[in-house]
C-alpha positions as CSV (number, residue, x, y, z in Angstrom):
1,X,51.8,131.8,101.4
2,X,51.3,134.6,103.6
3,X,49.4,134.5,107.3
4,X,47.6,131.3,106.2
5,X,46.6,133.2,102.4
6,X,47.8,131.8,99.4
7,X,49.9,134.6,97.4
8,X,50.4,132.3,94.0
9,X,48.4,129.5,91.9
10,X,48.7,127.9,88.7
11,X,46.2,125.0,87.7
12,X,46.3,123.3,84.9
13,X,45.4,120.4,82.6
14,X,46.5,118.9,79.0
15,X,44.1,121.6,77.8
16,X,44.2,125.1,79.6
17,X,46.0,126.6,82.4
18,X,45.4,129.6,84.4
19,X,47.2,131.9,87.3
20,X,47.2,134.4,89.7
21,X,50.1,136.3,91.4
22,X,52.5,134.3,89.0
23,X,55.0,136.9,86.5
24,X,53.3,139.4,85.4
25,X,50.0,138.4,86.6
26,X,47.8,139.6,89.2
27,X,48.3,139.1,92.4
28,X,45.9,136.4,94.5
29,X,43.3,137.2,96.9
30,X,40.5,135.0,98.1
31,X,42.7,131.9,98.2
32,X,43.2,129.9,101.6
33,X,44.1,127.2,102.8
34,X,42.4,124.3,105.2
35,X,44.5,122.0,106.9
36,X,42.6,121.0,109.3
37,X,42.4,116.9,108.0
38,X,45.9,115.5,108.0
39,X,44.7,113.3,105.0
40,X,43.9,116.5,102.7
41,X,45.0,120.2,101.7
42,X,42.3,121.9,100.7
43,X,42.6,125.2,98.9
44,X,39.6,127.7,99.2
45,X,38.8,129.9,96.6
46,X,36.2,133.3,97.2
47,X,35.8,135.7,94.3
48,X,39.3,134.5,93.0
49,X,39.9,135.9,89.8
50,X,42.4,133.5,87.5
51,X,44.4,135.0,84.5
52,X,44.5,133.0,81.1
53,X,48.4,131.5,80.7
54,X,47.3,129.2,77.6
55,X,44.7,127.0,75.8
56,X,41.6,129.7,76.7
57,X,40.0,133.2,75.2
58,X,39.3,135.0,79.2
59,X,40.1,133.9,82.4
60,X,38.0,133.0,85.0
61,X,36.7,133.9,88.5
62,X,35.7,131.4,91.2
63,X,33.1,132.0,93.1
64,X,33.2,129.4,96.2
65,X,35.2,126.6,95.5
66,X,38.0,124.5,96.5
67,X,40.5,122.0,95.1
68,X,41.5,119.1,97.5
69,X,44.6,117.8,97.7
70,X,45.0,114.4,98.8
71,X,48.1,113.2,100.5
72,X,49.9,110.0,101.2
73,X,49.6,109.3,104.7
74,X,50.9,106.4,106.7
75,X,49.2,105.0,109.6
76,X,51.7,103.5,112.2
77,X,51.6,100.0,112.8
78,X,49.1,99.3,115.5
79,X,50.8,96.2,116.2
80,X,51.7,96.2,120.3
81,X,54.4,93.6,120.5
82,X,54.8,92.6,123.7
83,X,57.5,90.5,123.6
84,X,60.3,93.5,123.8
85,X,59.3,94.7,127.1
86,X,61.1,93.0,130.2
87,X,57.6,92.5,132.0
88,X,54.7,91.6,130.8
89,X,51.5,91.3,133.1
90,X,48.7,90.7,131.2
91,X,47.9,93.5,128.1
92,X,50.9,95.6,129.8
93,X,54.4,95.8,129.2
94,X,56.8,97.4,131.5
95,X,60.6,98.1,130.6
96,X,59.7,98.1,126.9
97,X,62.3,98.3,123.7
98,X,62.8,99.7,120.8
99,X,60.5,96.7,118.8
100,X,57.4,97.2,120.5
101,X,56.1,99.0,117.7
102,X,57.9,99.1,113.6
103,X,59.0,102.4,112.7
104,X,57.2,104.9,111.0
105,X,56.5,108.4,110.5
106,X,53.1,110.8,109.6
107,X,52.1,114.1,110.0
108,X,49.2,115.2,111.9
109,X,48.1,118.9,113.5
110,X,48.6,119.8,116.7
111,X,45.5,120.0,118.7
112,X,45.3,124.3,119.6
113,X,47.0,125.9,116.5
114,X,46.3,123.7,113.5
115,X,49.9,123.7,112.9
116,X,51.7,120.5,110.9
117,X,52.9,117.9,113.7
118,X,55.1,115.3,112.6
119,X,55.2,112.4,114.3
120,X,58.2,109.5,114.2
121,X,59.5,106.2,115.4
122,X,63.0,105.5,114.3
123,X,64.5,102.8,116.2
124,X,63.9,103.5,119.8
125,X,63.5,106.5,119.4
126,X,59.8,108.7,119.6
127,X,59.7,112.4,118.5
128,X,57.1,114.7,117.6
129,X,58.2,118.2,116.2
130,X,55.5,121.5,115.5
131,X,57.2,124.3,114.5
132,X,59.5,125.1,117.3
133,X,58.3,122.7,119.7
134,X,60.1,119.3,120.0
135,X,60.1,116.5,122.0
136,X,61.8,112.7,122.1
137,X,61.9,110.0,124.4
138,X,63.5,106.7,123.9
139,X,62.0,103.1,124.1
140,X,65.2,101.8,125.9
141,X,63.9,99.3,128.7
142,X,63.5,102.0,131.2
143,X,60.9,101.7,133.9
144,X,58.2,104.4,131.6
145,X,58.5,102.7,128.7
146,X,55.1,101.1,129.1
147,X,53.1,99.6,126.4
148,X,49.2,99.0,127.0
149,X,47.5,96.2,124.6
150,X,43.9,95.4,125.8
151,X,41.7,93.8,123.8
152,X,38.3,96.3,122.4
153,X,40.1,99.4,124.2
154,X,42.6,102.0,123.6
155,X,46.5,101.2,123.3
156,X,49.2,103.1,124.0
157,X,52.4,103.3,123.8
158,X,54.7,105.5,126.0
159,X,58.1,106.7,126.5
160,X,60.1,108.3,128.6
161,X,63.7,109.8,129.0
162,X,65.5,112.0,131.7
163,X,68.2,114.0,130.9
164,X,69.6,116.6,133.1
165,X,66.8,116.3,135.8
166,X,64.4,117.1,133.3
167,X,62.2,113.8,132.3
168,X,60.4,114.0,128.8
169,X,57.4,111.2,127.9
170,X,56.1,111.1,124.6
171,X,53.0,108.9,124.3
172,X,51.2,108.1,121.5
173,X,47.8,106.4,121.7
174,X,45.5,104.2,119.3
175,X,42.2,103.5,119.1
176,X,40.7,99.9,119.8
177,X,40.5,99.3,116.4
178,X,44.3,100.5,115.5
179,X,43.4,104.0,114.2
180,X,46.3,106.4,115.3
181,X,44.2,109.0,117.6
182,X,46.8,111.4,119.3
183,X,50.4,111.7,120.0
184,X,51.3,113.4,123.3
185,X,54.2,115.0,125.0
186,X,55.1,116.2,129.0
187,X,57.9,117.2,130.7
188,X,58.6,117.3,134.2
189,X,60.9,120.0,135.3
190,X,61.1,122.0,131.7
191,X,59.9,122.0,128.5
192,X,56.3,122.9,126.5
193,X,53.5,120.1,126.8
194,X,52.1,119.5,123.1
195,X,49.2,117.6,122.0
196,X,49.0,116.4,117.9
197,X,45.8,114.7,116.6
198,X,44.6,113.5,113.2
């Protein structure tokens, strides 16, 4: 892939196959790809001409098409628990821990360039990483590590860690009825801001 255009394809089945910009065959044009739903790939095909490797007489050219990939994607656990922050006062915890929320890990986009955002709890840890941006706060009982768990409204979880007078918070948010909606990261005193949605 070049600038966002695919440069090589194969598809095939038990049957026939067929390429472009492969060996000997030519080269690709017309093929993208869309990104823009964490759940799919979806390769665009316009006017993309398709060589015969086996199981057909000619190749074939299509017109306006696309083949979607679907991919395994994880929601995190929308389960708030409570019980690992040192304060609780009401649907908020204060001082919160690394088990306020199970680990997991799914890529998303971030928000202005489309780019692949991955998102991750491992232990008490929070990251999100695009390209070359990166940031990670930890969920280690500090007063930012807030967790908000109302009932019929958006939760969030949020962390925060200083290091060398610069603080980083990394705060990912879900909707009212669990669904992951956006990972963010700030920084006071360095660092580039970031925003990652589905």
């Amino acid at each position: 892939m070049v600038n966002n255009a695919v440069t090589s394809v194969s598809i095939e089945n038990d049957k026939y196959s067929f390429a472009c910009g492969v060996g000997s065959f030519p080269a690709c044009s017309g093929v993208t790809i869309n990104t823009a739903n964490t759940n799919t790939i979806e390769f665009v095909f316009n006017n993309t001409a398709l060589s015969v490797v086996n199981g057909a007489s000619q190749g074939i050219t299509v017109k306006n098409g696309s083949l979607i990939h679907i991919q395994n994607v994880t929601q995190p656990s929308n389960t708030i628990n409570l019980a690992a922050c040192n304060t609780v006062n009401g649907t908020t915890g204060l001082q919160c821990g690394a088990s306020v929320l199970a680990d997991f890990s799914v890529t998303l986009r971030h928000a202005t360039n489309n780019q692949s955002c991955t998102v991750t709890k491992k232990g008490a840890v929070l990251s999100m990483v695009s390209g070359a941006l990166s940031a990670s706060a930890q969920l280690d009982n500090e007063l930012n590590d807030v967790a908000l768990n109302p009932v019929n409204a958006v939760r969030q979880i949020q962390a925060s860690t200083t290091l060398n007078g610069i603080s980083t918070i990394v705060s990912l948010n879900f909707s009212s009825t669990g669904q992951f909606t956006s990972a963010i990261t700030s920084s006071v005193g360095g660092g580039s801001p970031f925003i990652c949605v589905p």
